[in-house]
N, C-alpha and C positions, 0 to 999 in steps of 0.2 A: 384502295388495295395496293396500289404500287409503292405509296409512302411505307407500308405495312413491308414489303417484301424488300427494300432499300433498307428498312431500321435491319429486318432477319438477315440478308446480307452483310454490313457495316456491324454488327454483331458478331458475327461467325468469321469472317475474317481479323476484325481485330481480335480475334480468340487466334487463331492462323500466326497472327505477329507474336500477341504474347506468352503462346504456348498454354496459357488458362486465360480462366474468368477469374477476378479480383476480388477472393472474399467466398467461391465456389472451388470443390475439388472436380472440375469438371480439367480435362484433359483438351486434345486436337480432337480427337475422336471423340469424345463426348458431344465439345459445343458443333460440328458439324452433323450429329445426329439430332441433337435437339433441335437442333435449326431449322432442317430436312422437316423433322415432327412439328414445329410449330405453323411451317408454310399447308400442313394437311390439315392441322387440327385448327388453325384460322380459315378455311374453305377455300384458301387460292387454290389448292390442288385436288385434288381427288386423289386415293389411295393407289387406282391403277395408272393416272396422269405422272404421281410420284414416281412409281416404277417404269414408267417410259420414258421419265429423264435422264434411266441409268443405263449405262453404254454397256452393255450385257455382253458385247464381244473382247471388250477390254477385261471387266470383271472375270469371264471364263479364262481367259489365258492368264490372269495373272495366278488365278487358283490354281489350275495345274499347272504350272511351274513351279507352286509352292510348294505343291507333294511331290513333284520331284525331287526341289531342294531338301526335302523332308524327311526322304528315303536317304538321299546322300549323307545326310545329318545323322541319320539311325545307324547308318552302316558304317560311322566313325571315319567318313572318308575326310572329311576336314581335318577331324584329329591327327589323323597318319601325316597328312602332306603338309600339318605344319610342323610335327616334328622331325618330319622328313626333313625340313629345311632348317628349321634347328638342331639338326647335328653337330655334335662336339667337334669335327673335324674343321669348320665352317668360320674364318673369322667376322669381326662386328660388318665392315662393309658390304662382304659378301652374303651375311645373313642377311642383312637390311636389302640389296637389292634379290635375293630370292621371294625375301617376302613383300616384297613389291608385284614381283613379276606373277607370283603363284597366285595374290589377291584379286593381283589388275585381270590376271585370262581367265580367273572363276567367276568374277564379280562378270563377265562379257556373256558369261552363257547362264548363269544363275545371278537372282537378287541381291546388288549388293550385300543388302540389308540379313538376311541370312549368310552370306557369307562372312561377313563381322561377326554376324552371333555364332558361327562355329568355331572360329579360327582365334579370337578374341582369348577366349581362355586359355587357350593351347601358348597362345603366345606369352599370355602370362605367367605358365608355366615353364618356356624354355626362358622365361628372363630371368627366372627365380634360380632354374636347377646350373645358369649358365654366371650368375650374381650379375646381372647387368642393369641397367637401368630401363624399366619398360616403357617410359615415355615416350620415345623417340620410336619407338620398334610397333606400340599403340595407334600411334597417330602416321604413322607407313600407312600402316593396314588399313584407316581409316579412309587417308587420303585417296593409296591407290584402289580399293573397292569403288571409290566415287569414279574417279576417273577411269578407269578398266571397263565402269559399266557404258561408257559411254560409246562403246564400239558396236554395240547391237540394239535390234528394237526389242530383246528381250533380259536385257543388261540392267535395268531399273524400272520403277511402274510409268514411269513419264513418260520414256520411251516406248514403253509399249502400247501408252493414252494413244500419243504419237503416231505411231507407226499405225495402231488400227483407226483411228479418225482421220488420217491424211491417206490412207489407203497406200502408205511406204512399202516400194519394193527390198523384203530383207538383205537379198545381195548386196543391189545396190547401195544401200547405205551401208552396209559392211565398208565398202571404201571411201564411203562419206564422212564413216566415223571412226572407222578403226584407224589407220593412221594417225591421226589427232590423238587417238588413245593410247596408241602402242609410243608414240612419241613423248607421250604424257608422264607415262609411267616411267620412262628415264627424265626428266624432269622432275617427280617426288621422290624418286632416289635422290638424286641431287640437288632437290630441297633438303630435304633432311639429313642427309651427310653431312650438308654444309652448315646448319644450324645448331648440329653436333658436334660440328667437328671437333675432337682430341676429345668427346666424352661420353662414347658411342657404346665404349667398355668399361665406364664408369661404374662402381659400386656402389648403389645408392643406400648401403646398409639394411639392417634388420625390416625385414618385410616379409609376408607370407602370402602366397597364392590361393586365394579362396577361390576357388574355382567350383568344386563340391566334382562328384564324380564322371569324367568324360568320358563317353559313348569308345568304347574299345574298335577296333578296326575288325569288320566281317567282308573276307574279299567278294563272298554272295553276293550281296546285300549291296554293295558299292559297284560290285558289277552290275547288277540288273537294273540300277537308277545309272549307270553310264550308258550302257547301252539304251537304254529307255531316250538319254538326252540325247544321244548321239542319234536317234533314227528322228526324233523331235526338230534338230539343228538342218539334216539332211533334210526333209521333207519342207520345211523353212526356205532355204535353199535353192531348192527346186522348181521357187514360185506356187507353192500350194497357199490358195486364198484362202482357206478355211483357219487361219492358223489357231483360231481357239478352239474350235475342232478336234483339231488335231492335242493339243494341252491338255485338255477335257481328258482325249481316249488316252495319253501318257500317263496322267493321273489316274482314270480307270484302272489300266494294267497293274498300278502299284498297289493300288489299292488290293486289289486278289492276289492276298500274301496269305502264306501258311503258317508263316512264324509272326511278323510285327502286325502285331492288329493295327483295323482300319482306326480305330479310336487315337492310337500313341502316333498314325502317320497326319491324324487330324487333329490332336493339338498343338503340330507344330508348324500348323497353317497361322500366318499372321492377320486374327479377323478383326484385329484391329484396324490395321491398314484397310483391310476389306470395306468395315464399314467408313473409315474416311472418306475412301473412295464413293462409297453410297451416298453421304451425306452432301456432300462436297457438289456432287453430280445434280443432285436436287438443288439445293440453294445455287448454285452456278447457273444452272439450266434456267432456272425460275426467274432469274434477273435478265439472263441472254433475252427472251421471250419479250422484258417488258420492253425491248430495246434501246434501255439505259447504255446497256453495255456497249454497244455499237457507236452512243454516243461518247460514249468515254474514251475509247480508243480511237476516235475518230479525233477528240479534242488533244490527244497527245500530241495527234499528225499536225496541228494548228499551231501547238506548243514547238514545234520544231525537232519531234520527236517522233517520225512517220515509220510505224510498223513495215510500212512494204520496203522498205530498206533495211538491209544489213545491218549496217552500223546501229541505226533507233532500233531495232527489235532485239538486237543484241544487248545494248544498254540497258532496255525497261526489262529483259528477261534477268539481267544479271542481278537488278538493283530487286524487282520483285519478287526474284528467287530467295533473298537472304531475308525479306518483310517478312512473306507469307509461307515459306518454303517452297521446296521447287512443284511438289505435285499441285497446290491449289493455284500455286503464280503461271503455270502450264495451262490450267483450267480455264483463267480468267482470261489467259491471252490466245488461245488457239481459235476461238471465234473470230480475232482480228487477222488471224494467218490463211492465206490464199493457194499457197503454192508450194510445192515441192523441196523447191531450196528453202523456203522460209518457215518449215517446217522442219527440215533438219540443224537451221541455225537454232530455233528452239528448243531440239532435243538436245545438242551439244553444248549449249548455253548454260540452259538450265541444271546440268547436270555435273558439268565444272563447277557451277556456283556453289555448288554443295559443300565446295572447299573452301572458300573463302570465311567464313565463321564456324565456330562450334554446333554452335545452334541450326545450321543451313542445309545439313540434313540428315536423317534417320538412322542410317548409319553413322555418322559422327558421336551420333547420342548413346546408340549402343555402346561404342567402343570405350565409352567415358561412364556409361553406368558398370559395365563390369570393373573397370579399372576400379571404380569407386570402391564395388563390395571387396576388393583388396587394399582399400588405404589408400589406394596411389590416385592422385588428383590430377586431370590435365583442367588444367585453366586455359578461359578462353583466348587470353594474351598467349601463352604461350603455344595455342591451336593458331591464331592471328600473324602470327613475327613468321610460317612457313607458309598458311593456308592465303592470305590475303596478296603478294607476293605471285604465289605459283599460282592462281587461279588465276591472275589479270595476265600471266604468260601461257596458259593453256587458252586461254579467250584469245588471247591476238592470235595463236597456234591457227587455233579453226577455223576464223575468218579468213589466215592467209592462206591455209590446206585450202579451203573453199572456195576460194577466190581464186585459185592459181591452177583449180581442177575447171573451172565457171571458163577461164581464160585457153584451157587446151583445146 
């Protein structure tokens, strides 16, 4: 049976690297569902064994946060503050770091991952009506959404794995991580300025904005999911342990609308990622158990490569992060993590790495399928010549923040 559960692992993560199966339309989300399905329908697991290997306090907070992002999304709040920042008054540098700044401190209190997919078109639109080149202004947004989310445990899904499986105080890591973030984000401006530089206002000619229709701005509607985030963040704050609890009843509230039904606020729930998460949590759990896992990260520490330090859990999270992506390279390594600090080096780690390739994470991919359905191509070389660069200088960033807060 354990040979059985090593092939479904060694499976579903080489699905993880390749992004498919070879010869199958199966997706991330796919092969970590069929996975999950083949370890119950081979009899390792039992159906209700299955669903106790998923972290059901992680799942409820990621949920509602998504309808909160969901609400802000309906209520065209994204669309307003990117055109807010793309005003004509605005020249190229100065737009490029607004829309740094606006990305980095939405991506801290909402999913990165939604905040690409609001803001994403908007910006293709001010690149079109303003004739500039969106590459540069694409791959911002991408960048700092990664890096911005790294300042909270509700900033990205790892984080939030994170913070509810190490039992993180949200404050505290506010200063654990936001610094490294807020620092971050003036460092993706000046990635990108500098890789631009003299062509930031370049005309890349004839191109059109396929965006299809963007949610119009309702001050309602964007007020009652700020206020909804705002009482969410405050009660976060406060030390309230319940915090999916608390997500759950945010989401509830939004849900009792009189004008946007529950339906249009819950197709813009990402259950894709939902079920990665499900699948991921079974096959991950299922190997933890057989205690392979334990010995595998225990053979790193023999390699010269010891998780309970710094430096090793730093390295194997960066290099895992870009295999498998950051949320299943989180999964497989948080069993070998013990402690407080070594859990925030993982949240911060994992979550910079997302810059370093195209492929490295979810928002990245967004930000390059929408460009796509406009023509406009970011290649991975040209994601790599900023991403790879600024990510190994936000890693050294946090180990020295960290090191130098270890040291006070």
């Amino acid at each position: 049976m354990t040979a059985f559960v090593v092939t479904v692992f060694v499976v579903v993560y080489t699905g993880m690297l390749l992004g498919s199966i070879p010869g199958l339309a199966l997706d991330r989300t796919g092969i970590a569902v069929v996975g999950a399905i083949a370890l119950v329908v081979g009899g390792v697991l039992t159906p209700r064994q299955a669903w106790g290997a998923v972290d059901v306090g992680t799942m409820a907070l990621l949920f509602g946060l998504m309808l909160v992002s969901a609400q802000l999304r309906l209520g065209g709040f994204y669309t307003a503050v990117t055109r807010k920042v793309g005003g004509e008054g605005m020249g190229a540098l100065g737009l490029l770091g607004l829309l740094v700044a606006s990305a980095g401190l939405l991506s801290a209190l909402l999913s990165n991952d939604i905040v690409c997919l609001g803001m994403a078109p908007v910006v293709l639109e001010v690149a079109h009506r303003r004739r500039l080149d969106p590459v540069p202004y694409l791959l911002a947004l991408a960048l700092a959404a990664n890096t911005g989310s790294a300042a909270t445990l509700i900033g990205n899904p790892q984080n939030i794995l994170i913070g509810e499986r190490m039992g993180l105080d949200f404050a505290r890591y506010l200063l654990d991580g936001g610094v490294p973030a807020l620092l971050g984000l003036f460092l993706v401006w000046v990635a990108v300025a500098w890789a631009w530089r003299g062509r930031l206002e370049r005309d890349p000619g004839s191109w059109e904005a396929s965006t299809g229709p963007l949610p119009d701005f309702d001050p309602w509607h964007t007020a009652k999911g700020l206020l909804v985030l705002a009482v969410v963040v405050v009660l976060f704050l406060a030390g309230i342990p319940a915090r999916a609890v608390v997500a759950l009843g945010a989401g509830a509230v939004l849900l009792v609308n009189r004008e946007i039904t529950s339906r249009r606020l819950l197709q813009l729930v990402d259950w894709n990622l939902l079920l990665l998460f499900i699948g991921l949590f079974v096959v991950t759990g299922t190997l933890v158990e057989t205690g392979l896992a334990a010995r595998g990260l225990a053979a790193l520490g023999s390699w010269g490569v010891p998780l309970d330090s710094t430096a090793g859990l730093a390295a194997v999270t960066l290099v895992g992060s870009n295999l498998f992506s950051n949320v299943p390279a989180v999964m497989l390594l948080l069993p070998g993590v013990h402690d407080g600090q070594g859990a925030v080096v993982l949240a911060l780690v994992s979550t910079f790495a997302g810059n370093l390739l195209l492929v490295g994470s979810i928002a990245n991919i967004i930000v390059a399928s929408v460009a796509q359905g406009s023509g406009i191509v970011i290649g991975w070389r040209e994601h790599a010549r900023v991403g790879v660069p600024l990510t190994l200088a936000l890693c050294l960033l946090a180990l020295a923040w960290l090191h130098l807060l270890g040291a006070a």
